[in-house]
Structures are given as C-alpha cells and as structure tokens.
N, CA, C and O of each residue as an XYZ file, in Angstrom:
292
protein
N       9.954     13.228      1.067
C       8.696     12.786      1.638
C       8.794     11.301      1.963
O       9.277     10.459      1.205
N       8.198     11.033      3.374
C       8.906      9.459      3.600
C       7.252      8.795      3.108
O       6.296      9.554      3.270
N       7.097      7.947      2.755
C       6.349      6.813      2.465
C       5.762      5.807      3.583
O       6.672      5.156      4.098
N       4.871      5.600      3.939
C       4.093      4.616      5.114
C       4.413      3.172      4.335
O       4.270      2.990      3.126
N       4.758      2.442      5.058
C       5.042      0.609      4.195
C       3.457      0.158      4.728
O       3.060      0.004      5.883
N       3.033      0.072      3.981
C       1.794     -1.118      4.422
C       1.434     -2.173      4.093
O       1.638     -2.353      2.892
N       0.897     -3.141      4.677
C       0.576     -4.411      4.062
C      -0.236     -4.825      2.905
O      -0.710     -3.997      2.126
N      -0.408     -6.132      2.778
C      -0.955     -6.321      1.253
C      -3.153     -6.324      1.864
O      -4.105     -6.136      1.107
N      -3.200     -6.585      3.278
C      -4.783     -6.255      3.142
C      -4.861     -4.698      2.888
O      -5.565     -4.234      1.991
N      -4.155     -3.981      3.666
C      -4.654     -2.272      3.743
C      -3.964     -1.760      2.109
O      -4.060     -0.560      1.849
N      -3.350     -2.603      1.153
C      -2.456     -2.049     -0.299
C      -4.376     -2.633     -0.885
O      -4.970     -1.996     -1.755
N      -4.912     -3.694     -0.294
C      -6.361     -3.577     -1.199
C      -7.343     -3.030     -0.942
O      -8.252     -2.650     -1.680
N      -7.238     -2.974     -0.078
C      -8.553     -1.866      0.690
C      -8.469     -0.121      0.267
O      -9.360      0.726      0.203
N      -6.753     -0.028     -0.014
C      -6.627      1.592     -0.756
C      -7.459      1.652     -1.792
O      -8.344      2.481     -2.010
N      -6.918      0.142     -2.821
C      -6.917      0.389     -3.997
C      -8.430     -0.039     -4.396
O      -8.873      0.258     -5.506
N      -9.333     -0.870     -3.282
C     -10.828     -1.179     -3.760
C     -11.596      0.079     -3.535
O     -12.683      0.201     -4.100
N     -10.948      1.424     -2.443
C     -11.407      2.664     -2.192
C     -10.964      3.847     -3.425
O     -11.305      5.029     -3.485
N     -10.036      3.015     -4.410
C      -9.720      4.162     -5.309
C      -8.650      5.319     -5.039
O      -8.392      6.327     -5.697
N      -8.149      4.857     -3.914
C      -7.181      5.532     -3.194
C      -5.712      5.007     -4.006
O      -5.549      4.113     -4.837
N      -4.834      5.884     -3.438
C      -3.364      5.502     -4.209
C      -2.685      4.950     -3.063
O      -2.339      5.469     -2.002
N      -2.533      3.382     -3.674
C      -1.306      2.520     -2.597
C       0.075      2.587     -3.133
O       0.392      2.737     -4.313
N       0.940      2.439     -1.989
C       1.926      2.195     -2.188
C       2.985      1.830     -3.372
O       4.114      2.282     -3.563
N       2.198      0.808     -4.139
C       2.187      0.147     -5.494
C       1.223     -0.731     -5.919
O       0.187     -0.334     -5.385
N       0.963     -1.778     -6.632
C       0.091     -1.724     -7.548
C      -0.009     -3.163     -6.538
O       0.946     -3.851     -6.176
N      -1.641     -3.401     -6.179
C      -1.535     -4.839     -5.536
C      -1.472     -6.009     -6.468
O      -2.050     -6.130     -7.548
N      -0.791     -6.721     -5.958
C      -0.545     -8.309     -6.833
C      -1.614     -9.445     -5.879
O      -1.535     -9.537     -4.654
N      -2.309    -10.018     -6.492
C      -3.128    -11.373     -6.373
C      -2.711    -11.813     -6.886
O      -1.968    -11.486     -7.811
N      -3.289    -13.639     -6.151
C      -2.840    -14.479     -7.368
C      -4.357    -15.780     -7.396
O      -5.176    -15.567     -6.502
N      -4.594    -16.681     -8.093
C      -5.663    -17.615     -7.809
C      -4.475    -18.892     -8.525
O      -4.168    -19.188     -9.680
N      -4.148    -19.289     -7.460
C      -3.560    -20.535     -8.049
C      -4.046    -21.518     -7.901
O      -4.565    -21.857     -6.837
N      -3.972    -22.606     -9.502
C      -4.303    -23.971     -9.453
C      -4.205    -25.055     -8.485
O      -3.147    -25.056     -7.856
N      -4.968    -25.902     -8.226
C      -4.983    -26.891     -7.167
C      -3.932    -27.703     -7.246
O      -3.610    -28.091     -6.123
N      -3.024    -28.272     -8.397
C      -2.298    -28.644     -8.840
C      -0.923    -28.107     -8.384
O      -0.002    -28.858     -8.064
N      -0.837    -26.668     -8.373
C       0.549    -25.907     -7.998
C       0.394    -25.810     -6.376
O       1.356    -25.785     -5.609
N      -1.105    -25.756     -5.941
C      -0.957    -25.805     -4.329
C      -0.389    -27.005     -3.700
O       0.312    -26.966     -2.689
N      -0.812    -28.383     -4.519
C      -0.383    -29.421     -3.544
C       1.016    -29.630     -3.936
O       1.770    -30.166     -3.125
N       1.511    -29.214     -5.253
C       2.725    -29.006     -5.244
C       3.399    -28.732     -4.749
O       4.351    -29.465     -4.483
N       3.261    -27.223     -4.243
C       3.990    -26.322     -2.960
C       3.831    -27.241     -1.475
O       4.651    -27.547     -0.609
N       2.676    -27.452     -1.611
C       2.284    -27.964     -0.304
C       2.395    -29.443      0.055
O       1.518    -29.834      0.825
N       3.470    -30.527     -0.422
C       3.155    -31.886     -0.434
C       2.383    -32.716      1.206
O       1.596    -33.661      1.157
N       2.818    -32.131      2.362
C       2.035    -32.633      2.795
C       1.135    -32.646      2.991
O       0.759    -33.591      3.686
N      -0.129    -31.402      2.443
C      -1.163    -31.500      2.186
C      -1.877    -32.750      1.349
O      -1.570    -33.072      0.201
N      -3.014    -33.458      2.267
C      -3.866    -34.200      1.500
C      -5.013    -33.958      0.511
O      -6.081    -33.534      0.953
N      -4.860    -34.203     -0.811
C      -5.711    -33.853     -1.943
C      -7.061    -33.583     -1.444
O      -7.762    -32.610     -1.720
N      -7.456    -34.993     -0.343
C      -8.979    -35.279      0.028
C      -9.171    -33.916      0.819
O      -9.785    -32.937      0.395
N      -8.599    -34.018      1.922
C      -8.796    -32.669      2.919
C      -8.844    -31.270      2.652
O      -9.315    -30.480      3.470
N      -8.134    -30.738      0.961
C      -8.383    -30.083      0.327
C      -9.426    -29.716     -0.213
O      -9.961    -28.608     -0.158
N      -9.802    -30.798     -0.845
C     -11.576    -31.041     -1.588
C     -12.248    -30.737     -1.082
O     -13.033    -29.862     -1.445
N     -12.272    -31.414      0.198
C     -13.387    -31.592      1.331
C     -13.004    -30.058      2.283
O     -13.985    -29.495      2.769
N     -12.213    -29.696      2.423
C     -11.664    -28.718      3.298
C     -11.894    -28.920      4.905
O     -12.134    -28.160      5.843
N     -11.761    -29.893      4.796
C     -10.989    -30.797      6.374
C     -10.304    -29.816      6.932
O      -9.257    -29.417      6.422
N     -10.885    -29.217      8.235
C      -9.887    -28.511      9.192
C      -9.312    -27.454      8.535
O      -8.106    -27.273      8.701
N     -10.238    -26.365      7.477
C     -10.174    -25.472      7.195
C      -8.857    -25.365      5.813
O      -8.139    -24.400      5.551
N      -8.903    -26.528      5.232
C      -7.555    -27.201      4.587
C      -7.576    -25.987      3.705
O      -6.570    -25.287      3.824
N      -8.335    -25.632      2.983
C      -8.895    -25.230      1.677
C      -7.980    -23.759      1.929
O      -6.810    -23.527      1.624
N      -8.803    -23.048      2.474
C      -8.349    -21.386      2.922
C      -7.046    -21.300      3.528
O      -6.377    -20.287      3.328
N      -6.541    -22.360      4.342
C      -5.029    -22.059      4.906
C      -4.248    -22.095      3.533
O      -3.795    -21.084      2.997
N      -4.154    -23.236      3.081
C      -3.192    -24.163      2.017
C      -3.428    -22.701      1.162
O      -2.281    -22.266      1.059
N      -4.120    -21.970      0.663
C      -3.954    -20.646     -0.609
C      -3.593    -19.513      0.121
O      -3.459    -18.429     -0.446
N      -3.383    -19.682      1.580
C      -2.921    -18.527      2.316
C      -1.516    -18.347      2.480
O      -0.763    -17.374      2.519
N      -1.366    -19.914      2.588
C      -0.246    -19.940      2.657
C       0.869    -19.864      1.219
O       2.099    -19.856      1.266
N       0.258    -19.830      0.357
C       0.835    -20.009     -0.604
C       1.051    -18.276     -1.067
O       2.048    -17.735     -1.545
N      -0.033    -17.805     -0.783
C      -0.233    -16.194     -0.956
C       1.250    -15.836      0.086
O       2.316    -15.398     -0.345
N       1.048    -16.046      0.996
C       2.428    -15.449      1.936
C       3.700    -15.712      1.270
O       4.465    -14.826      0.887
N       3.924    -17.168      1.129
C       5.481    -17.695      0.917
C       5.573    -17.186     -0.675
O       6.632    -17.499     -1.218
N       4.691    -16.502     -1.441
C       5.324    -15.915     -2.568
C       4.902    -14.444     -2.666
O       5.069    -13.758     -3.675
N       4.450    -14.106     -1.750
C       4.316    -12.381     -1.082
C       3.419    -11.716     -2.085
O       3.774    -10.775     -2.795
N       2.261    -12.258     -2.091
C       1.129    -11.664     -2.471
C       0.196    -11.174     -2.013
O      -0.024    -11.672     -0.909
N      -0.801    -10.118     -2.389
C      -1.172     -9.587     -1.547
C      -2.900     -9.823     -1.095
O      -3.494     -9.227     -0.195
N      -3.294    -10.570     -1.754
C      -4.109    -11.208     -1.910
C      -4.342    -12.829     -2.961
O      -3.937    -13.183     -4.069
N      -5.105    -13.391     -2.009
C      -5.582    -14.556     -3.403
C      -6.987    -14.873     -3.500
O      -7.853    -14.473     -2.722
N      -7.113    -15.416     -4.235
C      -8.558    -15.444     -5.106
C      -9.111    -16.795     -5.400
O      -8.670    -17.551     -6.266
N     -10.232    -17.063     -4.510
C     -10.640    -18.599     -4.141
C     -11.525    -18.576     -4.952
O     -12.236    -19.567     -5.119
C-alpha cells in the first residue's frame, strides 16, 4: 500500500480532525533568544515591535530550517 507524503499544514489539519497522519506532527515554540540566535541578522527591536512582519517570518523561518510542522507564537 503506497502512502500519500504530505506536508506539515495538511499532517495538522489530519491530526486537529482526528484523522490518522502520516506520523505524529512535531511543533515547536521557540525562545526569542534561540530565534535571534539562528537568525543574527535579525534586529531584536524589529522583532519586539514586529517591523515588517519581523515577528511571524523570523518563527517561520525557523519552523522550516529545522522541519517542523508547525510553531507556536
């Protein structure tokens, strides 16, 4: 039986429907501290403030480059 690959929005949307995904979804809510870490050229202020949408990219991006399937603001 072959298996459908799906992504990490439709692996939460199975699993917030109670449905059986693929595998088990992984989130993450990481500290502000480990984001600007990852992220040095991100500015602390523009973060805070969420300057040019700073806030939601900078944890999106962090969700992608460690392949999660969600994160949690």
């Amino acid at each position: 039986m072959q298996q459908t690959v799906i992504n990490g929005t439709q692996r939460m949307a199975k699993a917030m429907k109670l449905e059986r995904p693929d595998r088990v979804p992984l989130m993450c809510q990481p500290s502000w501290g480990f984001v600007l870490k990852q992220l040095p050229w991100l500015n602390p202020v523009d973060l805070w403030h969420n300057r040019e949408r700073a806030y939601a990219e900078a944890f999106c991006k962090i969700s992608r480059r460690f392949h999660f399937d969600g994160v949690l603001i």
